[in-house]
N, C-alpha and C positions, 0 to 999 in steps of 0.2 A: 416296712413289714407291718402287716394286720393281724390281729390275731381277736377271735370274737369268741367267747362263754357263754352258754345261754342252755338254758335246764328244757328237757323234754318229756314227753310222756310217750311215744310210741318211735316205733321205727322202722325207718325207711323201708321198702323191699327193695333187694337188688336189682339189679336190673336184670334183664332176660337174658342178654349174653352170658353173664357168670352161672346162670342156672344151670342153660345148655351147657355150660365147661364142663361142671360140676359131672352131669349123666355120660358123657362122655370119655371123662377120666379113667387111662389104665389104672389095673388093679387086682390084685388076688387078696384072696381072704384075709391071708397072715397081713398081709401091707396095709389090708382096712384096720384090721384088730389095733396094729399099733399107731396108726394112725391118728385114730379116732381116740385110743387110749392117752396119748400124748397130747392131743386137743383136750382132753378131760380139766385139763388144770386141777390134777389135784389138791382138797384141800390142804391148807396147812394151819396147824396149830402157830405157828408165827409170823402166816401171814398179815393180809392190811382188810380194813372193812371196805366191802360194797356201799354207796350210798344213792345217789342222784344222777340220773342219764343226765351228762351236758356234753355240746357241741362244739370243738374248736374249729375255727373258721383258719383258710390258709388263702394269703394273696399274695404271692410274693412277684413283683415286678422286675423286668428284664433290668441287668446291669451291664457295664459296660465292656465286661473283660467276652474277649473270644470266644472264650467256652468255660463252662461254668461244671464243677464239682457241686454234685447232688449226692450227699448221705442219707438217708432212711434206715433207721435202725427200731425195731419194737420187738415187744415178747410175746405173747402168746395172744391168738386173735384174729382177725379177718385184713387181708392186705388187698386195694383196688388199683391199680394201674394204670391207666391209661390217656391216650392222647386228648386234648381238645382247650389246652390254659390258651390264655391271650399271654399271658407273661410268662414267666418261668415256670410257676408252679401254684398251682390253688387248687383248695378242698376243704374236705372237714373228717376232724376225727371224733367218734363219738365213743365215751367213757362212762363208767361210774363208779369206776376204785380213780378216788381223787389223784393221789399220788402216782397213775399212769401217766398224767396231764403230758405229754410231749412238750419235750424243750425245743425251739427255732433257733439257728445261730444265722446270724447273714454278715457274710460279706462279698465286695465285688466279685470276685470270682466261687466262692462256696456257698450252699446253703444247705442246715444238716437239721434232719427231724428226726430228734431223739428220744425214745421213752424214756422216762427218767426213771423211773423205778419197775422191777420186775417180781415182785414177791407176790406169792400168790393170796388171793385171796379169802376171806374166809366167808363162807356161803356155800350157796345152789350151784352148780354150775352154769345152770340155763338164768340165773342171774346176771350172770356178767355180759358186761358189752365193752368191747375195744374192735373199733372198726373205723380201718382206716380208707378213705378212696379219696385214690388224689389224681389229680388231672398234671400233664405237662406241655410244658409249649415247644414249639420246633426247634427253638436253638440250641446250638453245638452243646452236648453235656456229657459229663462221664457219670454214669449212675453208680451207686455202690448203695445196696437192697442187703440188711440181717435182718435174720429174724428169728423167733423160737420155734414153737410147734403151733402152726399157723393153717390157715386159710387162703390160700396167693391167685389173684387173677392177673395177669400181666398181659394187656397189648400195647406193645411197642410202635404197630405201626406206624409209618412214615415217621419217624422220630428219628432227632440227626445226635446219633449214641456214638462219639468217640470211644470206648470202653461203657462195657457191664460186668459188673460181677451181684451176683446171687448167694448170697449165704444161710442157709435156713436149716434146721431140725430137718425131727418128724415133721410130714408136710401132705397137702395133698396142692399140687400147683398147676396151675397151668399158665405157659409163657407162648403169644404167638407175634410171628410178623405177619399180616398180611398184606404190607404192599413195601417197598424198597427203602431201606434207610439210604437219603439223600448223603451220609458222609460215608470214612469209611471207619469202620470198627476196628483199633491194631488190639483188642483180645476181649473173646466172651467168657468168662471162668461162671460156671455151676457146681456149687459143695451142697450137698443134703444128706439127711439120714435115710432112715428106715422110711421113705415116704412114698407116692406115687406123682411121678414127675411126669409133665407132657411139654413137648418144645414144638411147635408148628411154624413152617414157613423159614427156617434156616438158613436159606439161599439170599433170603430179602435183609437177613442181617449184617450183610457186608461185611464180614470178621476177614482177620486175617489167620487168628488162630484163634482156636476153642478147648478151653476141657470142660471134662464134665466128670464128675466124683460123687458117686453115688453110695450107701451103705449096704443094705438088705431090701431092695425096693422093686416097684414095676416102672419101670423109664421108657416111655417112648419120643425119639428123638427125629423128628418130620426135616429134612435136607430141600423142601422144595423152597418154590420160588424162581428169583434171578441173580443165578451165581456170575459176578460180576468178577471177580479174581480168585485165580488157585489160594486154597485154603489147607491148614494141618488141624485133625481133631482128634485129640485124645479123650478119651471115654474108659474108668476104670470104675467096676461095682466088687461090692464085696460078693453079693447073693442076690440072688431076684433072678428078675427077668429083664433083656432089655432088648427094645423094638427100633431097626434104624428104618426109614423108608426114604427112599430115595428116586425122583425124576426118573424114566428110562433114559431120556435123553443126557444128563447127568454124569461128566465122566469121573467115576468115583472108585476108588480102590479101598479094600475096606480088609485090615491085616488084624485076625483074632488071636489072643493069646489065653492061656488059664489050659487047666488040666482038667477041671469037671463041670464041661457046662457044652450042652447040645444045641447044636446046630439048625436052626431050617431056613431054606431060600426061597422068597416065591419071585415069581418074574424072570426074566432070562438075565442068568449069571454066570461066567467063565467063574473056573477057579482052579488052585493048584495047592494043595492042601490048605490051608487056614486062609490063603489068598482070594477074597472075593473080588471078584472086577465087573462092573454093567461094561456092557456093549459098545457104548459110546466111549469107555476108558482104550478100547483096543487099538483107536485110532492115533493116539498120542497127539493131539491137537488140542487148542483152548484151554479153558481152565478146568483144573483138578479138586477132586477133593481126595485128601488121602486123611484115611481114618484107621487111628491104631485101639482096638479094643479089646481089651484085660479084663474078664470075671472068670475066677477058677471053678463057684457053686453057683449053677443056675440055666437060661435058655435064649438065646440071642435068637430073633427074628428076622431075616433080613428081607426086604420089599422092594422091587424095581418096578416103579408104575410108573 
């Protein structure tokens, strides 16, 4: 394990894909408001000082075990995700409330990047910097992602995810696959608050089961891809909106529950009270998605392209 400190004066710009996430990203008013207000980091009178931009550096080299346990846990701040390590996992985090400094733990089979302290700061807001991008390598891993009221860019592609879970606040995220995860996934789990969540490419993430648990948010949940094996997906929000879109070719059954929340289909869909089904579900051949979804206040989307 490596690990490098080093002070700076300016920083990075993201890269151009997180920008594009960013305009992209569902959203209604009330879901920016608390959004952005939970990104606030409020001050606090017992909070920690702001000091010095520095740089931790992450290398961490492949081990020998099968599949390797990946924890990422931080508080409030900017999260980057994505494919391209030679080994396990390398990046850098950039800080300047000292005691954010993330703790490494390694061993053969786990590696876990911890924040160590989450008290908030006392300053600007636009003071502070905790921004994390970290790169990972193809081999077999189970990820497990917490986080506070954050910032989340996630591409998974090609990445061989036996198990993901996502745990985050308020949030504005967006999670894609766009090309096939080589293993298979036995379970995706998504918990968020009040945030505005976007999932792309769903089919390429091999799961065998998924939920997804949303608070007061706009959630749009993308099923394309290469649905590889019948799947079960559970999707419960408190309030919002939520958007599912789904392949026409796709055979997907999609069974709504909740008492106050409206309806709209675009694309051609059979149904029979709350029972959605595409086209391709009528034939009873190959693989299925069946999808059960629960919001009592709010407005379900549904898309068959």
């Amino acid at each position: 394990m490596r690990t490098v400190a080093s002070n700076e004066q300016h920083r990075p710009t993201l890269a151009a894909w997180r920008r594009r996430r960013r305009n992209s990203l569902p959203g209604v008013a009330v879901v920016a408001l608390l959004v952005l207000s939970a990104l606030g980091w409020l001050v606090s009178g017992c909070g920690v000082s702001i000091g010095v931009t520095k740089t931790l550096t992450i290398e961490e080299p492949l081990g020998s075990a099968a599949v390797t346990d990946l924890e990422v846990s931080m508080g409030s701040g900017k999260l980057t995700v994505a494919p391209g390590a030679v080994g396990l996992a390398s990046g850098t985090v950039r800080y300047n409330v000292e005691t954010w400094v993330p703790n490494l733990t390694r061993s053969d089979g786990k590696l876990s990047i911890k924040q160590a302290n989450r008290k908030s700061p006392i300053g600007l807001v636009a003071d502070i910097v905790n921004e994390w991008n970290l790169e990972l390598g193809k081999a077999p891993m189970r990820l497990r992602v917490t986080a506070g009221s954050y910032d989340g860019a996630y591409d998974l592609s090609g990445l061989t995810l036996q198990y993901l879970s996502i745990k985050d606040g308020a949030a504005r995220s967006q999670v894609m696959f766009n090309s096939p995860n080589p293993g298979q996934m036995s379970e995706l789990v998504y918990e968020t608050g009040a945030s505005a969540v976007e999932l792309i490419g769903l089919a390429n993430a091999n799961f065998k089961s998924m939920t997804f648990t949303g608070g007061a948010g706009s959630y749009s949940l993308d099923f394309g891809g290469q649905l590889r094996t019948s799947a079960d997906v559970k999707i419960e929000a408190g309030a919002g909106s939520v958007r599912l879109k789904i392949p026409g070719t796709t055979a997907a059954e999609v069974t709504i529950y909740g008492s106050l929340n409206n309806v709209s289909a675009q694309g051609t869909w059979t149904h029979e009270d709350r029972v959605y089904s595409t086209l391709a579900a009528a034939s009873g051949e190959g693989k299925k998605l069946s999808i059960t979804l629960k919001i009592n206040v709010g407005t379900v989307n549904l898309v068959a392209e």
